[in-house]
C-alpha positions as CSV (number, residue, x, y, z in Angstrom):
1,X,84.8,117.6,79.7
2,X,85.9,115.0,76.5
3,X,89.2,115.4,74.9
4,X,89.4,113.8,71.4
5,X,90.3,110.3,72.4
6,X,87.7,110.0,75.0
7,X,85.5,111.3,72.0
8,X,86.2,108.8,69.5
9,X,86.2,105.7,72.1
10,X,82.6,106.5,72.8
11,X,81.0,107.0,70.0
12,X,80.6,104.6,67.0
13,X,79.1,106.9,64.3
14,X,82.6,108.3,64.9
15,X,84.6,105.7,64.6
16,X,82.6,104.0,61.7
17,X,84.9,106.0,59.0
18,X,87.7,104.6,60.2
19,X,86.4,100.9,59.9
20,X,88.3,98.8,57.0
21,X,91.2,101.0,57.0
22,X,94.9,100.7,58.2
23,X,95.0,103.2,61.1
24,X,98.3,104.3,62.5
25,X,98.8,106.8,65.7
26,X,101.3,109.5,66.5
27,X,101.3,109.5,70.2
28,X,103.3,110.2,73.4
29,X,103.4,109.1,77.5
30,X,100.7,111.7,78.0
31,X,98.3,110.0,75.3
32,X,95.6,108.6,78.1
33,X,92.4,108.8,77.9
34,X,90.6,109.9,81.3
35,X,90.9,106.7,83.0
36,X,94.8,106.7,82.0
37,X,94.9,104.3,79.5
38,X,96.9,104.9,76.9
39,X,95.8,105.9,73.4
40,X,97.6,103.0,71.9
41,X,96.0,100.5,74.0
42,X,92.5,102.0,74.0
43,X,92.1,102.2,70.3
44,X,93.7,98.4,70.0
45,X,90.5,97.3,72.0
46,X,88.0,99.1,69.5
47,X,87.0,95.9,66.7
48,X,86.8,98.0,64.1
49,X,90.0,99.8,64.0
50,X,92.8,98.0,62.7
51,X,96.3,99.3,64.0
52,X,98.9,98.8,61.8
53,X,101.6,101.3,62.9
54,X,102.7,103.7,65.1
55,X,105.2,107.0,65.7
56,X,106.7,109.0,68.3
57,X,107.9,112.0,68.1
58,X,110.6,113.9,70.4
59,X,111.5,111.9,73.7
60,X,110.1,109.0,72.4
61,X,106.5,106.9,72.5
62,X,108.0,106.0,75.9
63,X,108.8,109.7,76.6
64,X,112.5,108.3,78.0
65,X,114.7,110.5,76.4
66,X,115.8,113.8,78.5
67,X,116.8,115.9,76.6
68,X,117.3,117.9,73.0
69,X,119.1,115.7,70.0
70,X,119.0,112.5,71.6
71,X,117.2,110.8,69.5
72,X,114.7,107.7,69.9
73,X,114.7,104.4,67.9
74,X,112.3,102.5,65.8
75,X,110.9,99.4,67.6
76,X,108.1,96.6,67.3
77,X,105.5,97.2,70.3
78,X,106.0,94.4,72.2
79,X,102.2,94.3,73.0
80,X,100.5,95.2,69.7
81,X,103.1,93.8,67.5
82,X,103.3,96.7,65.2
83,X,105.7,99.2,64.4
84,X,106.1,102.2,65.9
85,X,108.7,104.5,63.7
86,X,110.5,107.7,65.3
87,X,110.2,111.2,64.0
88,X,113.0,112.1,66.4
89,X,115.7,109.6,65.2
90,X,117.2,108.8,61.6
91,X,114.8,111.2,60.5
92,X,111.9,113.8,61.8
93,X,109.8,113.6,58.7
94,X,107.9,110.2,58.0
95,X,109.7,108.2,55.3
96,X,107.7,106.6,52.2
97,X,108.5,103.5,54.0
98,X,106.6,104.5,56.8
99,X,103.8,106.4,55.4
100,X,102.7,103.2,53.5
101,X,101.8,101.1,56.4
102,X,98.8,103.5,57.4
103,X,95.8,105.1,55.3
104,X,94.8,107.5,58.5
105,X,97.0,108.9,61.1
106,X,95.4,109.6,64.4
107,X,97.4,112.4,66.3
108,X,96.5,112.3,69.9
109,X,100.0,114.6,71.6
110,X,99.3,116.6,74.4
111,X,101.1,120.2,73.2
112,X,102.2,122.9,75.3
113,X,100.8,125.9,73.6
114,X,104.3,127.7,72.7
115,X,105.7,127.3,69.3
116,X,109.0,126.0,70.4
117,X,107.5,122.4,71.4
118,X,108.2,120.2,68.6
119,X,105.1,118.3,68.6
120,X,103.7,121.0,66.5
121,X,106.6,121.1,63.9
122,X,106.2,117.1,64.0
123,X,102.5,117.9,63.6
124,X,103.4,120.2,60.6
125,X,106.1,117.3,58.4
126,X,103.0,114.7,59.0
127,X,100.5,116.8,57.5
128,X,103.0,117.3,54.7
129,X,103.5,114.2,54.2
130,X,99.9,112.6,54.5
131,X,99.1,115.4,51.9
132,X,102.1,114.3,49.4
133,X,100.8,110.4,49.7
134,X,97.5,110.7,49.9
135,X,96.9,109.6,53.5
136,X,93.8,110.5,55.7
137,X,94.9,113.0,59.4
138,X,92.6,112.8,61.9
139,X,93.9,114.9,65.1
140,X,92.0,114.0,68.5
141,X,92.3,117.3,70.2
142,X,93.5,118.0,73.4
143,X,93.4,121.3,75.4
144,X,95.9,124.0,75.4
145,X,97.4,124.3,79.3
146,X,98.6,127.7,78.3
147,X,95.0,129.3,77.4
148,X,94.3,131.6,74.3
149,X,96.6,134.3,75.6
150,X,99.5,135.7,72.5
151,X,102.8,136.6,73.9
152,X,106.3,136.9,71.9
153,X,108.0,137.8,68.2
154,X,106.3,136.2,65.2
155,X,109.3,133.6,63.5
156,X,111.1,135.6,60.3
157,X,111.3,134.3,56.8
158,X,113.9,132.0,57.0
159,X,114.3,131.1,60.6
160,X,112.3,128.4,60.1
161,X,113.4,124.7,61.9
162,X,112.5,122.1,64.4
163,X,111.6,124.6,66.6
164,X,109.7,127.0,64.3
165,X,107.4,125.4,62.0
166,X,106.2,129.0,60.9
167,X,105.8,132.4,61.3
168,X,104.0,131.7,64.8
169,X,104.7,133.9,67.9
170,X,106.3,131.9,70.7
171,X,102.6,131.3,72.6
172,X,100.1,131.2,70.1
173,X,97.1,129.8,72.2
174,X,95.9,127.3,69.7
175,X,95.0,123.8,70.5
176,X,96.6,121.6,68.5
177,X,93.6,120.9,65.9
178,X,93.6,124.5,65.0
179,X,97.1,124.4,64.7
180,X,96.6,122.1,61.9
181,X,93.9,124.0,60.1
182,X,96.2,127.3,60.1
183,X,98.7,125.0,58.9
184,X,96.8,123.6,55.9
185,X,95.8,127.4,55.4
186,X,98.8,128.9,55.2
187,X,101.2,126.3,53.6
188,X,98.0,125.3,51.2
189,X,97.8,122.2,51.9
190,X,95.5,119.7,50.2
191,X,94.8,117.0,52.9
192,X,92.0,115.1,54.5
193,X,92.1,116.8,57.4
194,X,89.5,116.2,60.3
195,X,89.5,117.2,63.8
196,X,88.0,115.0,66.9
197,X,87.0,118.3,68.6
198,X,86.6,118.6,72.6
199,X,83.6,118.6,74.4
200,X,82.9,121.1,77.3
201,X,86.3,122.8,76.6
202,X,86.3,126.2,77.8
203,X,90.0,127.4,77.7
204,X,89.3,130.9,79.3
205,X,87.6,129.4,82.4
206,X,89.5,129.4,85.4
207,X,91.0,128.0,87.7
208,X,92.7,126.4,84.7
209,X,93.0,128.4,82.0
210,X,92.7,126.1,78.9
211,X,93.8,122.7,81.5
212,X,90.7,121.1,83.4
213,X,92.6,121.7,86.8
214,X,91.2,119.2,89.5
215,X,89.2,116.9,86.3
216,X,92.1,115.4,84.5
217,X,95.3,113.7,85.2
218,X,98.2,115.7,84.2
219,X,100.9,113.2,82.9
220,X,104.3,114.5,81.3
221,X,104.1,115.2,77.5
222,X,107.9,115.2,78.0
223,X,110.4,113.8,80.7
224,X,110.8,117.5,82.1
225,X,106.9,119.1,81.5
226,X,105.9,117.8,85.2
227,X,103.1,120.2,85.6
228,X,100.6,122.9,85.0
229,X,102.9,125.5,86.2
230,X,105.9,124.7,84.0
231,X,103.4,125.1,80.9
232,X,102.1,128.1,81.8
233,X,106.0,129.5,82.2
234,X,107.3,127.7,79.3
235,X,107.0,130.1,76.7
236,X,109.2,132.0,78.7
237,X,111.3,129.4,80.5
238,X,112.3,127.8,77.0
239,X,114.5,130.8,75.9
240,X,117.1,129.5,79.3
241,X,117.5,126.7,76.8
242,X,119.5,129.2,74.7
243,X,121.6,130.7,77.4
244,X,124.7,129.3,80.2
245,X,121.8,129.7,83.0
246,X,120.3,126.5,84.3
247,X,116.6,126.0,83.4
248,X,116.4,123.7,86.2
249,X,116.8,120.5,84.0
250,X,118.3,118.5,87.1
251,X,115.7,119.1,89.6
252,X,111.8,118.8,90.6
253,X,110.9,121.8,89.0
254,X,112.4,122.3,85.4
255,X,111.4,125.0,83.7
256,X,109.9,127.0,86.3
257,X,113.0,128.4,87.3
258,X,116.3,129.6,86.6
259,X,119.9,130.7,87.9
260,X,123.6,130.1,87.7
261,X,126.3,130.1,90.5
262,X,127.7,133.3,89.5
263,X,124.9,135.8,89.9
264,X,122.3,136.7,92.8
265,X,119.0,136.1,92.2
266,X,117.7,138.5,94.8
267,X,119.5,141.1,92.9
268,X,118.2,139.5,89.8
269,X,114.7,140.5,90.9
270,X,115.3,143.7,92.3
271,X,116.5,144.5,89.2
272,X,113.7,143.4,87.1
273,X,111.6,145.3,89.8
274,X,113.0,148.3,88.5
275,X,112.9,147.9,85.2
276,X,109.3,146.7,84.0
277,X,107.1,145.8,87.2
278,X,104.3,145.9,85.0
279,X,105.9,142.8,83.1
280,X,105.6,140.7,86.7
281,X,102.2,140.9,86.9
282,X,100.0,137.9,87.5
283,X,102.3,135.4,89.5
284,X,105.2,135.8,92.3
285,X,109.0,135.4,91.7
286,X,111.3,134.2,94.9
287,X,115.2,134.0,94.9
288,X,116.1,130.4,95.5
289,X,119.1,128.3,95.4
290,X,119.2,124.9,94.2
291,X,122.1,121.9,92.8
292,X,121.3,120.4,89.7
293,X,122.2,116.9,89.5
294,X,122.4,116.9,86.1
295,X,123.1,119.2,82.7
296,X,124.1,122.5,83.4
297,X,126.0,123.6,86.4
298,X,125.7,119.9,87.7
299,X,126.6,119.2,91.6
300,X,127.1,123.1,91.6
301,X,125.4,125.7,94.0
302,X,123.1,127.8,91.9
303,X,121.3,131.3,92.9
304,X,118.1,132.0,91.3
305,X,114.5,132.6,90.6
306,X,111.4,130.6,90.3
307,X,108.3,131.8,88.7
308,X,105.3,130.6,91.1
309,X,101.9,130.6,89.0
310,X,100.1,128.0,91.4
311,X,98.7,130.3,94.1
312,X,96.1,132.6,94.7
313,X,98.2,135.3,92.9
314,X,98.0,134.0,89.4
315,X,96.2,136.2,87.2
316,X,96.1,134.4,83.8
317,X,95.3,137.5,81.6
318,X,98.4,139.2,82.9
319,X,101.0,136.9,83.5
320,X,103.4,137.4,80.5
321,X,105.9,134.5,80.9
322,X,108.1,135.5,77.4
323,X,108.4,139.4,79.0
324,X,109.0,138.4,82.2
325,X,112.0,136.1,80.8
326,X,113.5,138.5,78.4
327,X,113.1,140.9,81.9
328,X,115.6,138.3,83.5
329,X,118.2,138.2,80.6
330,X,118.4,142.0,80.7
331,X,118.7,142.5,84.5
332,X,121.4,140.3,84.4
333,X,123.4,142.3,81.5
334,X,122.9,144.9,83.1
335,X,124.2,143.5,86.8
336,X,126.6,141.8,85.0
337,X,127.6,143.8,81.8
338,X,130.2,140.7,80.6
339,X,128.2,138.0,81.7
340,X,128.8,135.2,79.0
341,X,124.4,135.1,78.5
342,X,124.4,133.3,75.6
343,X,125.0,129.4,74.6
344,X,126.9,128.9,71.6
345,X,126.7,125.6,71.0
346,X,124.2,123.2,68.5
347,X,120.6,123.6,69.2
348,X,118.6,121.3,67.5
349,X,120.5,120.5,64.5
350,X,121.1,123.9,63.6
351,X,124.6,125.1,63.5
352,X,125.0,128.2,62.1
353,X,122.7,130.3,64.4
354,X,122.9,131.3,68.1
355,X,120.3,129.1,70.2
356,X,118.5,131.9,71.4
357,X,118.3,133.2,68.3
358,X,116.9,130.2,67.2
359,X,114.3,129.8,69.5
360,X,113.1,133.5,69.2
361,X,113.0,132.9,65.0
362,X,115.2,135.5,64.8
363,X,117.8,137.8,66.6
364,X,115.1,140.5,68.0
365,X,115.1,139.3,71.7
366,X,118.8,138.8,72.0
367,X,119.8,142.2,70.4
368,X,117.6,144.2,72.9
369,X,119.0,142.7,75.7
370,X,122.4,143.4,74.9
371,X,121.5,146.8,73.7
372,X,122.1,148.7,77.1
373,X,120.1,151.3,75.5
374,X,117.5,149.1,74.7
375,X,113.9,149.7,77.5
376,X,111.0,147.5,78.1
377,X,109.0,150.1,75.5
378,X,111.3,149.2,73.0
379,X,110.5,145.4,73.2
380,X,106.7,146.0,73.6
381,X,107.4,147.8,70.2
382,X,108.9,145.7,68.5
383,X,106.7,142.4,69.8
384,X,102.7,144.0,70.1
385,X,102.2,144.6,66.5
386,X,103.5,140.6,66.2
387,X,100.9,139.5,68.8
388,X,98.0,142.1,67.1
389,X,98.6,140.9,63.5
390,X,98.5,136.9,65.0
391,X,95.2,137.1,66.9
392,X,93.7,138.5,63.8
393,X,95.6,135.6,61.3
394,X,94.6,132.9,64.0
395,X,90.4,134.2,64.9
396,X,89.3,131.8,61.4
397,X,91.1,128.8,62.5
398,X,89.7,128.9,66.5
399,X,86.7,125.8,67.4
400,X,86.2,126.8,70.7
């Protein structure tokens, strides 16, 4: 299997268009090619392509910032001598400035698969911009560790930010290439758009489900995506962002898990149990406890759950990670009718809105779990229709 990069460095009829031009590339920590080089570095070595700048978006080129609104710097690479200008700093959308030091933007990001991962958004603002000044986008694709599988509420009208770049369910199961056809589609945009496709790239083949488990290298996208199995829970996991619980930020497996020191997390899943089993299927839950050493509940005993997706167990088709969270928010208000659930401070650089709801796009999710009349029918719903109507508005844009 090719990803995009590996692609373009080995073939010259592909990298002829580019020859003459000022390139620039959008890249993270995780842009290697299969040998682990990064992107930066591997297209510097190529004669015929001319780097002349470069951006990072959240966390940073270097991928050394933790966590939400802290924001990276521009710099000069120290290597390459060019610029590289963040899009998670003084500003997320590329400046005029910046947009004239390049006439094609290679995007090489490894995404995540759920809409909530800014990459896409950042994704989104280039696009918009390369289409307002005329610049060429060229994304090399990478695969999609979640799969093709469509889980959560479509974004409203109006609920759009830096975490909803569009009316998008929370796991759309695009790769990032066909994000940005569906983008051009549905915003209209008039852009030279072209996408370094994969080769061999078979994203409902298991064992890895849209990754190329035991083939590739996984290196973080972001300081806490550590591995497969924290990708395939994230569209779930995220929503802990929006809530007192810990997501695990603090410890060796963020995102996978989640807890508090005031509640029981074997009572947590006997609870969920009860409720929805069907909305477990496909991976194991175990009560844990665990001490973040930093963020929330630091240096404090937690109880808790982590989702397990790595064994035998995993079934990809069933596992519904966004369910399966919302199924731990509501065992808990209903274990704990009073619990304070939800986090009511800024979440990213909106301040006017609830987290959660702004992660969800909307209030849905949070108003059934405090509705204590609210059941597990009642989310499916108000959420399968979303997921029905987005297979059907994504099957044009889909290259594999």
């Amino acid at each position: 299997m090719k990803f995009g990069l590996d692609r373009l460095l080995a073939d010259p009829q592909l990298r002829r268009e580019l020859s003459g031009r000022r390139v620039a590339l959008l890249a993270h920590p995780a842009s290697v090619t299969a040998d682990l080089t990064h992107s930066l570095d591997a297209l510097a070595a190529c004669p015929e392509i001319k780097l002349t700048a470069a951006f990072g978006p959240q966390h940073g080129m270097r991928g050394d910032k933790q966590d939400n609104m802290m924001e990276s710097p521009d710099f000069t690479d120290p290597v390459h001598g060019i610029p590289v200008f963040s899009l998670y700093g003084e500003v997320r959308r590329p400046t005029g400035q910046a947009m004239g030091t390049f006439d094609v933007i290679l995007i090489d990001m490894q995404d995540l698969g759920c809409r909530i991962y800014t990459f896409i958004t950042t994704l989104l603002y280039v696009m918009e911009a390369a289409a307002e000044h005329g610049k060429s986008v060229w994304v090399l694709d990478r695969p999609n560790p979640a799969g093709r599988p469509v889980e959560g509420l479509t974004l409203l009208p109006g609920w759009e930010s830096f975490v909803g770049a569009g009316p998008v369910p929370m796991r759309h199961g695009l790769t990032l290439g066909e994000l940005g056809h569906w983008f051009i589609d549905h915003y209209k945009l008039d852009l030279d758009y072209r996408v370094i496709a994969m080769e061999g790239y078979e994203p409902d083949a298991a064992p890895g489900h849209g990754w190329p488990l035991g083939e590739r290298t996984w290196v973080n996208p972001s300081p806490n995506a550590p591995n497969l199995w924290m990708a395939r829970a994230y569209a779930g996991t995220v929503m802990l962002e929006g809530t007192t619980l810990s997501e695990g930020r603090g410890t060796t497996r963020p995102l996978e898990l989640f807890g508090a020191p005031d509640i029981d997390g074997r009572a947590v899943i006997a609870e969920m149990r009860s409720l929805a089993p069907h909305w477990l299927r496909g991976c194991s839950l175990r009560d844990i406890a665990f001490e973040p050493t930093f963020h929330k509940h630091v240096h404090r005993l937690c109880s808790g759950i982590q989702i397990h997706t790595e064994g035998p167990e995993y079934d990809h088709a069933a596992f519904q990670p966004w369910r399966l969270q919302a199924l731990g928010f509501k065992a808990i208000r209903r274990l704990y009718a009073d619990y304070d659930l939800w986090r009511d401070f800024p979440y990213e650089y909106v301040l006017d809105r609830l987290a959660i709801d702004v992660i969800n796009g909307g209030p849905g999710l949070r108003e059934w779990v405090d509705d204590r009349a609210a059941t597990p029918a009642d989310l499916d719903a108000l959420t399968t229709p979303d997921e029905a109507a987005w297979l059907e508005a994504r099957r044009p844009h889909l290259l594999y």
